[in-house]
C-alpha positions in Angstrom: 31.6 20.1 26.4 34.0 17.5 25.8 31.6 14.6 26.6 29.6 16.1 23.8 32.6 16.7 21.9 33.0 12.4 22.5 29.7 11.8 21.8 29.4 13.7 18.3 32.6 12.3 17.4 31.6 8.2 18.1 28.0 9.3 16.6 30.1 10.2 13.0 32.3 7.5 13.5 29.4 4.9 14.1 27.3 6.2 10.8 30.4 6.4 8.4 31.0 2.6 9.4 27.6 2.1 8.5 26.8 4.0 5.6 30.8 1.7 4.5 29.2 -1.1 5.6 25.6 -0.3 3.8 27.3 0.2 0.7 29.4 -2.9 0.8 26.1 -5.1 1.4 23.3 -3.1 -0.7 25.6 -2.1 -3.8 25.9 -5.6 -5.2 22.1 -6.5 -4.4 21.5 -3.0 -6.2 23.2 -4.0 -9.2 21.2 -7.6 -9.1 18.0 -5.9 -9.0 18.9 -3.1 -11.6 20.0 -6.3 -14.0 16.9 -7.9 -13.1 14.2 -5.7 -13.8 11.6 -7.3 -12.3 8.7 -6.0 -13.8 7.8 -6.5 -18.0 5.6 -4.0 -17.9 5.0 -0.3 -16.4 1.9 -0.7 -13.8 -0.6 1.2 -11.9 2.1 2.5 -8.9 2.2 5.5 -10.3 -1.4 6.6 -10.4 -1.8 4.9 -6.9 1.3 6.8 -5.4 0.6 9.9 -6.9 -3.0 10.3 -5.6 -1.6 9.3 -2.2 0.8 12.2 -2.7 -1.8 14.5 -3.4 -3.4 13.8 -0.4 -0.5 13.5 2.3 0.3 17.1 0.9 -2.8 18.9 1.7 -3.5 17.2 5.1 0.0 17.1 6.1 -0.7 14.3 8.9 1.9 14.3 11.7 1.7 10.1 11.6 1.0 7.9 9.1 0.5 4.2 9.3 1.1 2.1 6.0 -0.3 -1.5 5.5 1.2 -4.1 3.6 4.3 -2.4 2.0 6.0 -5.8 1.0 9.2 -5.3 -0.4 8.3 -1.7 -2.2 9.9 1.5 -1.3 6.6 3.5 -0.3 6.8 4.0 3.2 10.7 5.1 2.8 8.9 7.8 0.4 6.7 8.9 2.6 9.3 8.9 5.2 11.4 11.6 2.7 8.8 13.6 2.5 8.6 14.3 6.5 6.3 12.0 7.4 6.3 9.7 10.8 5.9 6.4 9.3 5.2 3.2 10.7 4.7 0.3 8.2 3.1 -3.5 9.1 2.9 -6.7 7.0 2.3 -10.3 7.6 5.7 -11.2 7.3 5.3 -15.1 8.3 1.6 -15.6 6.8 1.1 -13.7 3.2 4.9 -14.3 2.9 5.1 -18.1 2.5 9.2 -17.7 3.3 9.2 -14.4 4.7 10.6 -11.3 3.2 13.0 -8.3 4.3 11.9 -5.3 3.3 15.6 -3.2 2.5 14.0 0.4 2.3 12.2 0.5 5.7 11.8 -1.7 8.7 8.4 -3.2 8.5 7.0 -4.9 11.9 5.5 -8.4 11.4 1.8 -7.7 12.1 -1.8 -8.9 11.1 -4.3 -6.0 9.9 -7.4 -8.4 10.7 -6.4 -8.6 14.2 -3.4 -5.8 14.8 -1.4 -6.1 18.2 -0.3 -2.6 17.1 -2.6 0.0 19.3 -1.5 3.1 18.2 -3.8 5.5 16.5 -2.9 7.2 13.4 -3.9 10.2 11.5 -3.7 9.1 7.8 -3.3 5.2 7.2 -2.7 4.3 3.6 -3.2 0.8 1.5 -2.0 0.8 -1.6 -2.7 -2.7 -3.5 -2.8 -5.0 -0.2 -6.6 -5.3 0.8 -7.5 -7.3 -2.9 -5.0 -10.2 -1.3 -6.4 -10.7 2.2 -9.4 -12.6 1.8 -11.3 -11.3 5.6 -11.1 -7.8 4.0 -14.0 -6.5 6.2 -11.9 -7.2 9.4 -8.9 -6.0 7.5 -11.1 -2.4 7.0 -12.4 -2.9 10.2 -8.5 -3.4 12.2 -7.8 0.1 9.9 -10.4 2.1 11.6 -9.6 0.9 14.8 -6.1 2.5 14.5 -7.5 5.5 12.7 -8.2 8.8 15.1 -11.5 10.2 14.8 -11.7 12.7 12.3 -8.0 10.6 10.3 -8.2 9.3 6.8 -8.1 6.3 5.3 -6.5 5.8 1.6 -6.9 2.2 0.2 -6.3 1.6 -3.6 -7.6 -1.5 -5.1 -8.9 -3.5 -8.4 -12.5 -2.2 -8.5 -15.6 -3.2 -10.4 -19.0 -1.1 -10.3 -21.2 -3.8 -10.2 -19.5 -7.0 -9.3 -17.1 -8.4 -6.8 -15.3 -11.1 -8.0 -13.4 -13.5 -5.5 -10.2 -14.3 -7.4 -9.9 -12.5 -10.8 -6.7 -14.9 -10.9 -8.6 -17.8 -11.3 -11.0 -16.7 -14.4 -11.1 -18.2 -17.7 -9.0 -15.4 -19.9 -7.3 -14.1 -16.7 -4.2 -11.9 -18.2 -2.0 -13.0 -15.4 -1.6 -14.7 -12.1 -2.8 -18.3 -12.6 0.1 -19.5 -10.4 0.5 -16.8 -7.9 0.0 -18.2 -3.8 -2.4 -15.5 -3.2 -5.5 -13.9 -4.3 -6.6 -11.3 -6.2 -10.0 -9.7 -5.3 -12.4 -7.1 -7.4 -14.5 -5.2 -5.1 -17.5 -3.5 -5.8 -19.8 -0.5 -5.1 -21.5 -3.0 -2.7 -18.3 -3.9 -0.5 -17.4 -0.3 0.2 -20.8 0.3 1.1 -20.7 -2.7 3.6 -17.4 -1.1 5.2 -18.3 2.6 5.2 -21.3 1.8 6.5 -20.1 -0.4 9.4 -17.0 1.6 10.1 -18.6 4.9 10.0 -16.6 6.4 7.0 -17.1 9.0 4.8 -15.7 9.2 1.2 -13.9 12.5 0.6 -12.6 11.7 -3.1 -13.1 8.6 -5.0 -10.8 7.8 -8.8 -11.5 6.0 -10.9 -9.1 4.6 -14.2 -9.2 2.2 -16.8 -6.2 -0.1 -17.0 -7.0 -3.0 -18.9 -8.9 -3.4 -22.6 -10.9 -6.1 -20.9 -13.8 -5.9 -18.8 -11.7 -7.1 -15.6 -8.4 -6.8 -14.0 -5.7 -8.4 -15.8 -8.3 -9.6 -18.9 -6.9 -7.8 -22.4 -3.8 -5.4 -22.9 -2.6 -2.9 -20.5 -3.7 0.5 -21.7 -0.7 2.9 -22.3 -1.1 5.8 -20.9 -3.4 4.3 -18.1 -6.7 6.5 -18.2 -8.1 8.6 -15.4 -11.9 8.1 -16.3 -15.6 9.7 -15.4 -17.8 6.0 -16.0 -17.4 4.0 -13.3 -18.8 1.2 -14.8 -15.3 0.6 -17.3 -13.1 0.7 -14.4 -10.2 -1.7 -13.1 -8.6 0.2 -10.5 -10.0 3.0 -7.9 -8.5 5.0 -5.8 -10.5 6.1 -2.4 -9.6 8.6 0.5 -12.2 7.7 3.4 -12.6 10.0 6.4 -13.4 8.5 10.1 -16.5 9.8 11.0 -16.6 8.6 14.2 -16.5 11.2 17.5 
């Protein structure tokens, strides 16, 4: 009883220090960021975390694997909501100087080629796949660590009928120009291609118009973004995939 009595009371001790400590360090950074707003504009997050909501609350997976969080908050979210969350990025390749994620700790990792080996029952991508440029090993490293029967949720710049490389680089491109990475439009013909050699199934597919151009980042972003039933005037989709596989 008294051990326990020890224990409980270096425990509190230990996490008062830390949240002291935490607020010393984060509060100042807080206020930096608050000051800074970094985004101009309000973007497509909340469509893309809102169907991803919809769906972690009718499975209710016991683990879920997120690729490619970056700096964003999302697998701390999911992590609030009850969820057993493990996160990867490429910390030291995407990344050109590396990155610290201060919501969640994120393990350096490559989705082409994971060392991870866990499986998972719901993996989600939100906005990461258009930026590796080997997206069918990228799908393919997903599956592996997806159980039979698990879902996959990806969310990504979409186009009916044609895949474009790097919108970035376009002639009339709204943004992007110098960005280090790309910026990929897939098509009906790439999810085909990965469905198809990863044995998945669509369960629900979005689609929403985001831009008043015929691409991603071409025109004005459309306020409110629209959720919309012809596929071919989409920018963004939003796909939950089922493993098929026994």
């Amino acid at each position: 009883m008294i051990k326990t009595f020890i224990t409980k009371l270096i425990r509190g001790t230990f996490f008062r220090l830390y949240r002291t400590l935490g607020r010393l360090y984060l509060a100042p950074m807080l206020l930096l960021e608050w000051k800074r707003q970094p985004y101009d504009s309000i973007n497509e997050r909340s469509i893309e975390y809102g169907f991803a909501l919809k769906w972690l609350s009718r499975i209710c997976p016991a683990e879920v694997f997120d690729v490619g969080p970056g700096q964003s908050a999302w697998p701390q979210i999911m992590a609030k909501c009850g969820f057993r969350v493990t996160a990867i990025d490429k910390v030291t390749g995407y990344w050109k100087s590396g990155y610290f994620n201060r919501h969640f700790y994120v393990m350096n990792d490559d989705i082409t080629n994971p060392k991870t080996t866990k499986q998972f029952d719901f993996i989600t991508c939100i906005s990461v796949l258009e930026h590796i440029p080997n997206h069918q090993d990228a799908v393919s490293g997903m599956f592996k660590l997806l159980k039979p029967g698990g879902h996959l949720l990806l969310t990504i710049p979409y186009n009916e009928k044609q895949y474009i490389g790097n919108v970035y680089k376009l002639p009339g491109a709204g943004y992007g120009q110098n960005f280090p990475h790309i910026c990929q439009v897939y098509s009906r013909k790439e999810i085909d291609a990965w469905l198809r050699e990863n044995q998945g199934e669509i369960i629900e597919q979005e689609y929403y118009r985001i831009f008043s151009g015929d691409f991603w980042t071409f025109g004005k972003r459309i306020y409110p973004p629209g959720k919309i039933k012809n596929r071919e005037k989409c920018h963004l989709t939003c796909l939950l995939i089922q493993n098929k596989t026994e």
